[in-house]
C-alpha positions in Angstrom: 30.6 -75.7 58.9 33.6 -78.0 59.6 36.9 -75.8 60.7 39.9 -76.1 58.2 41.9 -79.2 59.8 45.2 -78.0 59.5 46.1 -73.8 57.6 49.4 -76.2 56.0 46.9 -77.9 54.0 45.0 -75.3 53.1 47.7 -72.5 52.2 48.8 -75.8 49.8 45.4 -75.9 48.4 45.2 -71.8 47.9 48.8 -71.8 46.6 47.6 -73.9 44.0 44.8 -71.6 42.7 47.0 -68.8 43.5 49.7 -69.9 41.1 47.3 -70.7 38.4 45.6 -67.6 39.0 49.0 -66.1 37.8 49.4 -67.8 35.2 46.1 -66.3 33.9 44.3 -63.8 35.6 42.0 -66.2 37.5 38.1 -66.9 37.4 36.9 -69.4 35.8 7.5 -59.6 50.5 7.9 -57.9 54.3 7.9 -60.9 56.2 7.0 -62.1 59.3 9.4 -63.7 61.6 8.5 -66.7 60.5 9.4 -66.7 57.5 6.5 -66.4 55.7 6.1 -64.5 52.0 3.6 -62.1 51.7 0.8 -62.1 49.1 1.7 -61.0 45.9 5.2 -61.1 46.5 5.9 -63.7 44.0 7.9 -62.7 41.4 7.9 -64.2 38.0 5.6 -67.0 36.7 4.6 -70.6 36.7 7.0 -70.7 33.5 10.1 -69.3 35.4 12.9 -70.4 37.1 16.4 -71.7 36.6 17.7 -75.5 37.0 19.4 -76.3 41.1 22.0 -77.4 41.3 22.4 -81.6 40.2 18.8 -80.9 38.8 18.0 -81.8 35.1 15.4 -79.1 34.6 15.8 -76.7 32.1 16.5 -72.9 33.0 12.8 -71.3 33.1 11.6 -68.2 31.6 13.6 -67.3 28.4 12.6 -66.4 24.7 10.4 -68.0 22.2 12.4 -70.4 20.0 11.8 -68.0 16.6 14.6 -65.9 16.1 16.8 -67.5 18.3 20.5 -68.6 16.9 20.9 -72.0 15.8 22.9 -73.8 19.1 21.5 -71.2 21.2 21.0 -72.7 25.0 18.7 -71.4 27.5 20.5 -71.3 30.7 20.3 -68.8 33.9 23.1 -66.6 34.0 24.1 -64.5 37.6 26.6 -62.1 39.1 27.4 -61.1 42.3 29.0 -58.2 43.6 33.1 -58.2 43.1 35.0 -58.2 46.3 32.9 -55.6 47.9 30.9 -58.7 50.0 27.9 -56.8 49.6 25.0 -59.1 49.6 23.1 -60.0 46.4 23.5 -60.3 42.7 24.8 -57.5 40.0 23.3 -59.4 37.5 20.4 -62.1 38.0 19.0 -63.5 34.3 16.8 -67.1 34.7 15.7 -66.1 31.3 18.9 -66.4 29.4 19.3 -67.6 26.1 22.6 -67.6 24.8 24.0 -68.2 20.9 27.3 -70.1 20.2 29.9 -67.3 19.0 28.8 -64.6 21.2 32.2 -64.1 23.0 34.0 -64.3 19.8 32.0 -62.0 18.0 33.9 -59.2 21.0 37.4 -60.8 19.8 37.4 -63.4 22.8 39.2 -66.5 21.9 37.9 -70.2 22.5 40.2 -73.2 23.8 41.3 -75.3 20.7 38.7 -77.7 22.2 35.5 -75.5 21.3 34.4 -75.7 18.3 32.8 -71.4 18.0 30.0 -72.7 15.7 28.1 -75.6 17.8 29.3 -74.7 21.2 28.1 -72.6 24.3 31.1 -72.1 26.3 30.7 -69.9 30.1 32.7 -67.4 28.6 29.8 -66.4 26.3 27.5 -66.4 29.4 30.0 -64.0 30.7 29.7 -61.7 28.0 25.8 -62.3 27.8 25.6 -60.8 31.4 28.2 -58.2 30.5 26.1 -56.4 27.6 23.1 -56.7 30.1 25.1 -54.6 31.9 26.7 -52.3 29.4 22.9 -51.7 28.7 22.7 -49.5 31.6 26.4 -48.1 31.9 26.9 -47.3 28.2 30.7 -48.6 27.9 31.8 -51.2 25.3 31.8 -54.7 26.5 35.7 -55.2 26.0 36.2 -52.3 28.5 34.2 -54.4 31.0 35.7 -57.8 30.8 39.2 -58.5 30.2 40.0 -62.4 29.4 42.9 -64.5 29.6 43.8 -67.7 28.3 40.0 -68.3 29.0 40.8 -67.1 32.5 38.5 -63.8 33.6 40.7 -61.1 35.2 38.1 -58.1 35.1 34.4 -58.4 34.8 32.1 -55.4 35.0 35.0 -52.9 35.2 36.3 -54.7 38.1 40.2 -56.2 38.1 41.0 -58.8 40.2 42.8 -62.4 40.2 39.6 -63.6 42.6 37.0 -63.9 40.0 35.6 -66.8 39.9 33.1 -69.2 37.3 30.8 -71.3 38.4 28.5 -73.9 36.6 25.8 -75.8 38.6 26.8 -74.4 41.5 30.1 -76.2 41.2 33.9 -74.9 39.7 34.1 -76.7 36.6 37.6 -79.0 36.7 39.3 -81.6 34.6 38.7 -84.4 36.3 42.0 -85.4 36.7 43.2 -86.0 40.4 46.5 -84.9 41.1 47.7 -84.6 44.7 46.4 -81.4 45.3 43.2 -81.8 43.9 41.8 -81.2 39.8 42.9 -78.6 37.6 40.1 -75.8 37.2 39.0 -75.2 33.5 38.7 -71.6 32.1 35.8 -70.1 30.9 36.3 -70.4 27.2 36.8 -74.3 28.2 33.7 -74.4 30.1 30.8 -75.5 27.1 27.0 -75.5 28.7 23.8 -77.0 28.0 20.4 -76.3 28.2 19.1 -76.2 32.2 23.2 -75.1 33.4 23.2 -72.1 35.4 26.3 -70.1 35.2 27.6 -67.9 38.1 30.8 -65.2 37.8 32.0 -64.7 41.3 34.4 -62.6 42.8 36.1 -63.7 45.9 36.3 -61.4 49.2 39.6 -60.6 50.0 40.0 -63.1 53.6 42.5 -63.8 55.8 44.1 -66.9 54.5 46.8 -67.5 57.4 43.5 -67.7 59.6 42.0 -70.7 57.7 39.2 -68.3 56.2 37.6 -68.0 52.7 34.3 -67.2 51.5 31.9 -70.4 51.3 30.3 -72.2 48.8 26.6 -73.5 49.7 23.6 -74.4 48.1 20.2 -75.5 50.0 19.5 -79.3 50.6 16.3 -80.7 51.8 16.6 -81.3 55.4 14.9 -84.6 55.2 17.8 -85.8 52.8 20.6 -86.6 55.1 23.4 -86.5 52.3 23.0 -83.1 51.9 23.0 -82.9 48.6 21.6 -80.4 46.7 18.0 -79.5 46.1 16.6 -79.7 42.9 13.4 -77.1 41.9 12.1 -78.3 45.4 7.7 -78.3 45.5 5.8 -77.0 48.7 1.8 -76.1 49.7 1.0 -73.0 50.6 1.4 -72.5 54.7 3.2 -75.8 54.8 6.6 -75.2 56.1 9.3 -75.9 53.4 12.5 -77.3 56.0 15.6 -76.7 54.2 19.5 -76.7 55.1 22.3 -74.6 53.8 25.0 -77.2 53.0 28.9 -75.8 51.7 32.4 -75.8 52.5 35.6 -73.0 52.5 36.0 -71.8 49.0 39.7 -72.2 49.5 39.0 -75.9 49.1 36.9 -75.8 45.3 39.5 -78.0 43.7 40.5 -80.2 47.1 39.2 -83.9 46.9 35.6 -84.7 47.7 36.4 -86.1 51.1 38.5 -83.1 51.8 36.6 -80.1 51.5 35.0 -79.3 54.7 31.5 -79.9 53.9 29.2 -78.5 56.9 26.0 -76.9 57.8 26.3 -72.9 57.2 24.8 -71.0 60.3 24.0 -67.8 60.5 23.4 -66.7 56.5 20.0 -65.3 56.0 17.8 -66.2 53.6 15.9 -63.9 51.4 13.7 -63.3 48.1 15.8 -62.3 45.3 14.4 -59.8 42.7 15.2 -61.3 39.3 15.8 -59.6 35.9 17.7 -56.9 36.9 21.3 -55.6 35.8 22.2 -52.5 36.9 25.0 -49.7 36.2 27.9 -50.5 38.8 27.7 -51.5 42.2 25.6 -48.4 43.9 22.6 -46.8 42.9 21.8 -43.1 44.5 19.1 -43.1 47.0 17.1 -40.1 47.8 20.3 -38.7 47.2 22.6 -40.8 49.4 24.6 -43.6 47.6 23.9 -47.1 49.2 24.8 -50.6 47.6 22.6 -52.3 45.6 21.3 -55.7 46.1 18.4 -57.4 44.9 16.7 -58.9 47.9 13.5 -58.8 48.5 13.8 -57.3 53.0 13.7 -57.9 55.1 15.3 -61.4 55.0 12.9 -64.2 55.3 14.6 -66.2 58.1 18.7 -67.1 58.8 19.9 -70.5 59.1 20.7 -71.8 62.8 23.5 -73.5 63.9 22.6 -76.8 61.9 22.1 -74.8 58.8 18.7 -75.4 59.0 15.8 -72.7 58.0 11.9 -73.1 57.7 10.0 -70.9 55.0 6.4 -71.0 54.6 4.5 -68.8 52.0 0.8 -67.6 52.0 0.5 -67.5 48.4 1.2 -70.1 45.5 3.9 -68.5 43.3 7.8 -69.0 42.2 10.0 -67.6 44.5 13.9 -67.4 44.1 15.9 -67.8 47.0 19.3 -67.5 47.7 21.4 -66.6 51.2 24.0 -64.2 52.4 26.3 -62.8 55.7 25.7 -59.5 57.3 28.5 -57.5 55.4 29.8 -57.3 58.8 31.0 -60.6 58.1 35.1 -61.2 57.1 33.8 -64.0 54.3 31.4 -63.4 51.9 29.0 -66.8 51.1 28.3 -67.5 47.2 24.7 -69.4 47.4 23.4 -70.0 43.5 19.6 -69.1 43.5 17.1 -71.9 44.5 13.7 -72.0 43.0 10.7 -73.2 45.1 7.6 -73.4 43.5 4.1 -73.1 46.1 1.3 -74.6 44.8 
């Protein structure tokens, strides 16, 4: 990954976020070395998976059509830990189908722009994933997400400024270019469509003055030199599958395209994730020890080298989710959405 040119820059960039962020609180199997899956450890089904990022495919899995809510989209929906840096996702939904009104229904109030009875907005996915989780826990929804101004300042029972929405693997923004950068757009502004993926984020607490944040990457084919982002990539069973991991600082999400930092991300490990599973806070109890939860498939199926680039091959056809993270030893946490790859 590219170094941060000059902190100056940078601290402009985060003061920027940081003041909007005030304004409202601020979102918006074992393996061999490698790399290889074993049999049977493909989870889900021909049917499943969730759109990459740039891709035009529709989220897999999800519910018959009867029954569903007129406007309803079908969308994956994840969360990763808050702040902790813990690797993996809180809540990981391909499946998602999710009906217009949702979020008001709780009391949550749309941008003028919405219209409540047609629209899909992140803010509903928000709440989607929060009575997932409230499933387990057993506390009302409104206890576990607090919104403002469309801007998400508690999420899971978890306050903080640094939470984060994602669609597409991208922050949502205006699309006007100031000289800072775009204006992010809250999650009651953010209205999705069938194949989006949706990811609530919550930043690690860096060291800013250093010129470190968390990163956002997604996997590229590493035949396609412009890095850009994979979509629903194919491969044949023990044929390698040669992927990069491609991002840039999180600091930099609303910085002009030529001015993020985009680089190869060494050193993240790649790994199964285990999909359809909220769960009741960030720790489960372990033979009676508490541990933190995270739903990868270990151990990890190979880590990127110092070009970002990684080689998985799999010994049985199947759809297997991927996605990446840093030892927790790590300062900076790395938010990669999940990747579907299907073996044939």
């Amino acid at each position: 990954m590219h170094n941060m040119k000059r902190n100056s820059k940078l601290r402009m960039i985060f003061y920027l976020v940081a003041i909007t962020a005030l304004i409202a609180a601020f979102a918006g199997c074992g393996n061999n070395a490698g790399g290889s899956a074993p049999a049977g450890s493909a989870p889900g089904s021909a049917g499943s998976g969730s759109a990459a990022p740039g891709s035009s495919g529709s989220a897999a899995g999800g519910s018959s059509a009867v029954d569903e809510a007129p406007g309803s989209v079908h969308i994956g929906v994840y969360a990763q830990n808050p702040a902790s840096g813990d690797p993996g996702f809180l809540i990981y939904e391909p499946g998602a189908v999710v009906a217009p009104g949702l979020a008001g229904g709780y009391g949550f109030e749309y941008d003028p722009s919405v219209d409540p009875i047609k629209d899909v907005t992140a803010l509903d996915a928000a709440v989607f994933i929060t009575e997932l989780f409230t499933t387990q826990t057993g506390d009302a929804v409104p206890d576990m997400l607090a919104v403002n101004s469309g801007f998400i300042g508690k999420a899971f029972g978890v306050e903080s400024m640094n939470w984060m929405t994602f669609v597409n693997g991208a922050a949502p923004n205006d699309g006007v270019l100031t000289d800072y950068g775009y204006t992010g757009l809250a999650s009651n502004q953010i209205i999705l469509h069938d194949g989006d993926f949706v990811n609530l984020y919550c930043q690690k607490l860096s060291d800013y003055d250093k010129g470190t944040s968390d990163d956002i990457a997604w996997f590229a084919l590493a035949s396609d030199t412009s890095g850009a982002p994979a979509a629903l990539p194919a491969a044949k069973v023990g044929e390698p599958l040669e992927l990069r991991l491609v991002g840039y600082p999180m600091l930099n999400i609303f910085a002009k395209e030529d001015a993020r930092g985009e680089g190869s991300i060494a050193g993240a490990q790649v790994a199964l994730l285990k999909p359809g599973q909220p769960i009741p806070g960030q720790n489960v109890d372990a033979d009676g020890g508490i541990v933190p939860y995270a739903p990868f498939v270990d151990p990890p199926l190979a880590t990127t080298d110092a070009n970002g680039a990684v080689s998985l091959t799999f010994d049985k056809p199947g759809v297997y989710p991927i996605s990446a993270y840093y030892a927790q030893s790590e300062a900076r946490a790395v938010m990669v959405p999940p990747l579907i790859v299907t073996v044939k």
